[in-house]
Structure formats: structure tokens, C-alpha cells
N, C-alpha and C positions, 0 to 999 in steps of 0.2 A: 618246391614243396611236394611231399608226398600224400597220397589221401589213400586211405582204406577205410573201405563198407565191410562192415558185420549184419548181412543183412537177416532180422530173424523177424518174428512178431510181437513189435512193441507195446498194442495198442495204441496207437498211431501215434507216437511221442518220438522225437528224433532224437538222439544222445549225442553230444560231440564234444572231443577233446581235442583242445589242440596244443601239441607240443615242442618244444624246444632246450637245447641241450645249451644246459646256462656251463658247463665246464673251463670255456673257455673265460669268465666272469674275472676280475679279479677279485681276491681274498675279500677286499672292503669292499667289494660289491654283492659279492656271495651275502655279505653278513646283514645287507639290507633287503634281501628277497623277500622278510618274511611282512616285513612293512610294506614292498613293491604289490605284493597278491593283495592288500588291502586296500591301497591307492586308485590301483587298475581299477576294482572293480567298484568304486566307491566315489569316483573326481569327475569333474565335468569331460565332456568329451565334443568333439565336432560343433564349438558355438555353444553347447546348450551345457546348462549347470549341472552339480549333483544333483538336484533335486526332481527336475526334470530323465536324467538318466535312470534314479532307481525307481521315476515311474515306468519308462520305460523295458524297466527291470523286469518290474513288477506284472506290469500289461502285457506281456509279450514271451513271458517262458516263465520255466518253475525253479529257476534260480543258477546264477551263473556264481563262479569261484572261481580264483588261482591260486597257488601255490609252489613253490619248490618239493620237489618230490626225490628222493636216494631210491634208489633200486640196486636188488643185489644181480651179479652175475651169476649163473648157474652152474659155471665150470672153474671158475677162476676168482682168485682174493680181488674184484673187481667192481664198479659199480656205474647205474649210469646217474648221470646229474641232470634231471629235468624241471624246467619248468611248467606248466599243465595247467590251462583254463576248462574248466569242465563246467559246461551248462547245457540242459533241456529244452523242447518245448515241442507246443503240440504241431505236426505236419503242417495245418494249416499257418502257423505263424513260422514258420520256416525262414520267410525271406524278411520279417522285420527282426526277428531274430538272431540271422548272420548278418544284418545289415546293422545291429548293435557291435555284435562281435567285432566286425570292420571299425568302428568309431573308434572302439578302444582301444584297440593294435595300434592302427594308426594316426588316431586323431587325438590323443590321452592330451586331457589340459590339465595341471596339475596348480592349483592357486592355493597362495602360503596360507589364508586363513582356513582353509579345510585341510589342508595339510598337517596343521598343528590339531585341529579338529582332530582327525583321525589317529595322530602320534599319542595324543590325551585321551582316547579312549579307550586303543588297545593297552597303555600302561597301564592305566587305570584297572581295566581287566586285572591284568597279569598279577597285579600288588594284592587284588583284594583275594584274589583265586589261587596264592599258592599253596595252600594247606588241600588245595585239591590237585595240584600239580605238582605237589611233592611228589609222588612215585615216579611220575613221568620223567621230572628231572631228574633224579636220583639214579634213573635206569639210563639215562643219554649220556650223562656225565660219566658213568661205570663204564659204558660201553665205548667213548672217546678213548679210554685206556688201551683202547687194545687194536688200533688203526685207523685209518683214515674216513674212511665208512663212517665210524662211531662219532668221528672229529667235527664231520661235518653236519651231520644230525644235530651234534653239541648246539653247534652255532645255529642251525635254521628252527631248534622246536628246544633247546633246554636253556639251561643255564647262559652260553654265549649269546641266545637269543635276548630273557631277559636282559643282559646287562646291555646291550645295544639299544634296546629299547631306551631303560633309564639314561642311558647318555644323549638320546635322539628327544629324550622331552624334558632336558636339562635348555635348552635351546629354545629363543622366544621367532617368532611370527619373524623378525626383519634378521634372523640368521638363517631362515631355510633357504636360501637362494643357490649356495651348493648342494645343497641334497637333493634341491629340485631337479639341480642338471643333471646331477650323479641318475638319480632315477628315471631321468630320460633319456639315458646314454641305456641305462638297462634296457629301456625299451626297445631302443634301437637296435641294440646288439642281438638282444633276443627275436624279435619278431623282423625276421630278414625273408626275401621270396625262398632261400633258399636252404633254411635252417627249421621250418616248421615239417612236422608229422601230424596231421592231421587226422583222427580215429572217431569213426561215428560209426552211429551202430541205431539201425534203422532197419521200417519195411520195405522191400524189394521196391515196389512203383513208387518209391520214391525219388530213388538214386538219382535220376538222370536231372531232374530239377535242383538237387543239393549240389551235385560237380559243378550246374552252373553258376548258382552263388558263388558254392567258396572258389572256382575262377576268379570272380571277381574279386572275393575277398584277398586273396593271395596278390592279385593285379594291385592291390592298393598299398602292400608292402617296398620298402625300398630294396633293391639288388645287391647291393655291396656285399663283398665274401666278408668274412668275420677278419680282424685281426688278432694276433697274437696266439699261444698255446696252451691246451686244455692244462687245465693243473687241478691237485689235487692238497691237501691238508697234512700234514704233519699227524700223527699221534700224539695227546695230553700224556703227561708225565708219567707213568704208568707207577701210580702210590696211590697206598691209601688215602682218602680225603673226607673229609666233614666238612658240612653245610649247615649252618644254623638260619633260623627261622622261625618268629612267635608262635608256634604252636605246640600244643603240648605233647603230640604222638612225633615218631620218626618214621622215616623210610627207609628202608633198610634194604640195600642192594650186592650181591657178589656176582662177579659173571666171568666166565670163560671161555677163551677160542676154544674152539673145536674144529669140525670138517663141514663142507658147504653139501649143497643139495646133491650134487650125482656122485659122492663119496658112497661105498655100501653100509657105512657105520651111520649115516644119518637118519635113518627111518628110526632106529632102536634110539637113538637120544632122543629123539620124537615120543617114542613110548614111554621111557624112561623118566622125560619130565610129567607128563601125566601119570604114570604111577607114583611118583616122587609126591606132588600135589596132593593128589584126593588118597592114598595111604599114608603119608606122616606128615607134611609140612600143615596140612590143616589141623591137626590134630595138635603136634605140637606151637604153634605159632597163635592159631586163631582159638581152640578150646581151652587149652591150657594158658596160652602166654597173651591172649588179650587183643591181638591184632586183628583188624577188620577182616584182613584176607593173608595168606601166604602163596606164593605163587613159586614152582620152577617152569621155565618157556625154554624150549628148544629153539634157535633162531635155523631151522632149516636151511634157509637162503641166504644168511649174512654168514654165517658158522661162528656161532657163538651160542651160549647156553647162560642162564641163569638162576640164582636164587632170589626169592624176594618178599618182602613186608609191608604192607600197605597200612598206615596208621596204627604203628605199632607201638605200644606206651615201651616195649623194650628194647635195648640197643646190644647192648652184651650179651646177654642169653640168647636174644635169636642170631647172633653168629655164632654161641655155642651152637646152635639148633642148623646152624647149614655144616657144621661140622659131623655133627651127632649123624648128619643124612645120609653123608657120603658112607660113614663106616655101617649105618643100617643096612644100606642097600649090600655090603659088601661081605657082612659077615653074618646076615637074617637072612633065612629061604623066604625067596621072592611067592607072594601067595597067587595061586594057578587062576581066581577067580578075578583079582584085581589087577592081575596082567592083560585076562580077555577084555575086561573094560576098560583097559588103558590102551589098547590095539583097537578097540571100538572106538573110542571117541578121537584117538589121533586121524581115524578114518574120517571122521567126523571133519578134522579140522584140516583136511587135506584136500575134500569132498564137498566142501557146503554149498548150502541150497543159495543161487546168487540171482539176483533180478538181470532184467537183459541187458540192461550199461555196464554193469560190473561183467558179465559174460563177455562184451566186445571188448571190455578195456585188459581184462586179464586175458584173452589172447594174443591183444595186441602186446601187451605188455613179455606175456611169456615168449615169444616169439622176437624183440627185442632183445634179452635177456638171456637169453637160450635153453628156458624152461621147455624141452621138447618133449614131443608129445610122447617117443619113446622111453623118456628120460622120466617123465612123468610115472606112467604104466609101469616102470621097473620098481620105484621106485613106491608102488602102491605092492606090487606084488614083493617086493621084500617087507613093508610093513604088517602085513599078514601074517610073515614069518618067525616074524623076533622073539625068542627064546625067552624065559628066564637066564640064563648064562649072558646069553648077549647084552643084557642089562649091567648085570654086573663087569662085562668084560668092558666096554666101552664106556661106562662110570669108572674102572680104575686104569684103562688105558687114553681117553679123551679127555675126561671131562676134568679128573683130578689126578692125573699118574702122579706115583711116588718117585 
């Protein structure tokens, strides 16, 4: 295992991630991670029940989580596949703290009546919440169109996600006995001495007391190399598709590949969706056509771009309305004032003001990633730069060439 300290001034709170690259997962194990992060942090562990762990939870830090996490690569159409327990707490509960974190790596008891427990809750969620998760889904499934990136997002936060669920609580109490094991081969697989990245992000006098926890905690993992090969997802069909669902608005999504973060045409598609937003898609989608929000998003880091509708009672018009956009942008002089505030606020969104866990976890991460710090600076001082022209040159050469 690997550990790095971020060490800054937390107000004596210690932050720690600990991670692992679930790639080599298979396909139908990939597709229950998102159930796995609910288990971990929610089933009995070492002896002692749920009930007794989320006091422990509770007593002892300001909240622990897992999850599967995509991250884009910064140079290349690539990605990493992590899994990521992320929890707090204050310096003094440091060592009952990692002494939970140890239970549940290594000691996770998974029993079938909370199991079904938890499978009936997050469905339950998902069914009654999708008229709020329409856009999200709407946006993952668009975005599966166009690679593997997108494919496996589908599966861990949209639509492949939902449908896994409904199939996983189609299944009564005296059927979970494979998925028990399934999900404890995950464990296995993931939490090995030699597969974890461990990222904390703490005050200086603290360090030397955490290394010797997480020793220990690491000491308590099993050694076995991993088997088998990292793999990756196919691309979805790449067509149009409709989704229906009882509610009366739609969500309405177009998206396209473009170029990744150290490309010099990525800063201007950065401006170019903020100009796009707050000069026409609000106007025409949200004042005009009804919808809650309109959205164009730059995806910097994955290289994709999009158009979008957030509870929009329209379906036809607002894809005339991302067509009407692209020829705005191309054949309308770009206004000199709504340019400076679309270079301001990309600055904004390149720049934000972040707490100190988000500080340690985005270095770590960039640094992973190979968001460099040269890479970064360039890539600020070309955003400064970008023209009117450039707007339009990289909307009819990227975003939508003819």
C-alpha cells in the first residue's frame, strides 16, 4: 500500500481516502459496486451488528462513505477505475476511527436480512426520485454513446445502474446467498495489502501517529496479487434513444466528443459553453420554452461537450433550440461583454474556492491523472485568452463540424 499526507491546517479534523483500482473487477461485478459502497458502510462488521457499527459511525467521525469513482486521464482517451472510502474525524478519535475503517475492509459480515434491508431501500429511493434523476440519467446514457468512459458511468450512477438494482430486489431473503459471495470476493479483490492508495490530508503533528494506525490497518489486509486483466466497457449503441417515465416534463440531452484537457482548443469550449448558457440557451429553453434550467457543460477532462434541458415540458423545440445554437454562435457577432463574463466565470469553475479534504483529494487525484501543475497554468493562461473567433472557430471545427 501506498500512503500520502497532504499535510495543511484542518482544524484538527483528519481526512482520509482510501483507494483501490476496482479495473480488474469483472463486468457483473463492476455492475454491483454501486450496491457494494452501501453494504460496506451500512452491515455488521467484526462480531458486532449494524446497529452497533453506525453507532460507532456516528460516535467516532463526521461520516464515512464508499463508492466507485471514473476519472478522466489528462493526456489520453483514458480513464482510472476507482473504488474510494472517504471518511473524517476529529485527531483525537483518530485511532477508533481507523480502528472502524479496519473492521470493514477486513472484517465486513454481510447477513441476508439486512441485505435485502438495504437492496429495499436504495430501490425504493431510485423509483420514487426519478423525476429528480431524470437529467442525470438522461446525461450518462447520452454520454455511454460515445465510449467507454461514458459506458461505465451508465452502469455505476444511471440507467444500468437503476436496472441492476430492480433486478437485485426482484430476489427474496433465502436467494441472496450468491450475491453475498459475489460481494465478498469484491472485497477481497479490492482491499488487498497491495492494491490500496491511501490519501489523507491532515495537520503536520499528526502524521507520525496515523502511519502507525494505518500499518496496522494495512497489516490486517490479505497479500494475494490480484488475478486476471484490467478491462474496460464497450460503447452503447451510438442512436438516438427515448426513455419514458410518469412524469410530465422531459430531459432532454445532446452531447459530443470533442478534445481532453491539455488539447489548446479546450479552455475555449470551456468559454464557449458558458457563453452558450447565460446568452441564449436560458433565454430560449427556460424564459421562452418553460424548462427549469438549460445547460451547455464543457467536459474538460473526459472531452466531451454538451447540450441540456432540465424539466422541460418540451421535447421537439428544444432540439430545434440546440440546433438554432450552434448556427447563433456561428453566424451572430459574439457580444465583447458576455464573452468577459464567460472567461470569468470559466475562471471561476477552473479555480474554486475548496475546503482542505477536497485540496488533498484533488492533488492527489490530479497527480494520478496527470492533471500537471504545468498543464494546469497553461491551460489557465490560455483561458484568459480566448477570442470571439475562437468561439466560433472550435463550435464549427469540434463541437459540430460540418
Amino acid at each position: 500500500a501506498s500512503v500520502e499526507f497532504y499535510p495543511q491546517p484542518t482544524n484538527g479534523i483528519t481526512y482520509l481516502d482510501i483507494r483501490s483500482d476496482f479495473a480488474r473487477l469483472t463486468p457483473e461485478h463492476k455492475d454491483l459496486l454501486p450496491l457494494f459502497g452501501r453494504v460496506l458502510t451500512q452491515s455488521g462488521a467484526a462480531g458486532q451488528d449494524y446497529a452497533v457499527i453506525a453507532a460507532r459511525i456516528a460516535a467516532n467521525t463526521g461520516g464515512v462513505g464508499a463508492a466507485a469513482q471514473v476519472q478522466s486521464l489528462a493526456e489520453r482517451d483514458d480513464y482510472l477505475q476507482s473504488f474510494v472510502i472517504s471518511g473524517r474525524a476529529l485527531d483525537r478519535n483518530a485511532k477508533p476511527f481507523i480502528d472502524l475503517l479496519t473492521d470493514l475492509v477486513a472484517r465486513l459480515e454481510i447477513e441476508p436480512r439486512r441485505l435485502k434491508e438495504i437492496i429495499g431501500e436504495i430501490s425504493t429511493r431510485l423509483e420514487s426520485s426519478l423525476a429528480g434523476l431524470g437529467f442525470q440519467f438522461a446525461l450518462l446514457r447520452a454520454h455511454s454513446k460515445l465510449g467507454s468512459e461514458g459506458a461505465i458511468n451508465d452502469r455505476l450512477q444511471g440507467i444500468g445502474m437503476l436496472h441492476t438494482m430492480r433486478r437485485l430486489a426482484r430476489l427474496d431473503e433465502t436467494q441472496l446467498g450468491e450475491l453475498i459471495n459475489d460481494l465478498d470476493e469484491i472485497r477481497t479483490m479490492l482491499f488487498r495489502q497491495n492494491a490500496l492508495r491511501i490519501i489523507v490530508t491532515c495537520e503536520e503533528e499528526v502524521i507520525p501517529s496515523l502511519e502507525n494506525l494505518l500499518t496496522n490497518l494495512v497489516g490486517e489486509l490479505n497479500k494475494d496479487r490480484a488475478d486476471g486483466s484490467a478491462s474496460t466497457l464497450p460503447a452503447v449503441e451510438r442512436a438516438t434513444e427515448a426513455r419514458t417515465v410518469a412524469v410530465p416534463v422531459a430531459f432532454n440531452v445532446r452531447v459530443f466528443k470533442t478534445v481532453r484537457y491539455t488539447h489548446q482548443d479546450s479552455p475555449a469550449l470551456l468559454v464557449l459553453a458558458n457563453y452558450l448558457r447565460d446568452r441564449f440557451l436560458h433565454r430560449e429553453l427556460r424564459e421562452k420554452g418553460g424548462a427549469y434550467g438549460g445547460y451547455a457543460q464543457a467536459g474538460v477532462a473526459s472531452g466531451t461537450f454538451y447540450l441540456g434541458s432540465y424539466r422541460d415540458p418540451n421535447i421537439v423545440r428544444t432540439y430545434d433550440v440546440f440546433d438554432q445554437a450552434v448556427r447563433w454562435i456561428i453566424e451572430d457577432d459574439i457580444d465583447a461583454e458576455g464573452l468577459k463574463e464567460a472567461i470569468l466565470g470559466s475562471c471561476g469553475d477552473v479555480d474554486p474556492l475548496e475546503s482542505p479534504d477536497i485540496k488533498g483529494r484533488r492533488e492527489a487525484t490530479n497527480r494520478a491523472t496527470g492533471f500537471k501543475r504545468q498543464a494546469r497554468e497553461r491551460f489557465k493562461q490560455r483561458l484568459l485568452a480566448v477570442t470571439a473567433d475562437d468561439l466560433k472557430r472550435v463550435l464549427f471545427e469540434v463541437v459540430a463540424p460540418v
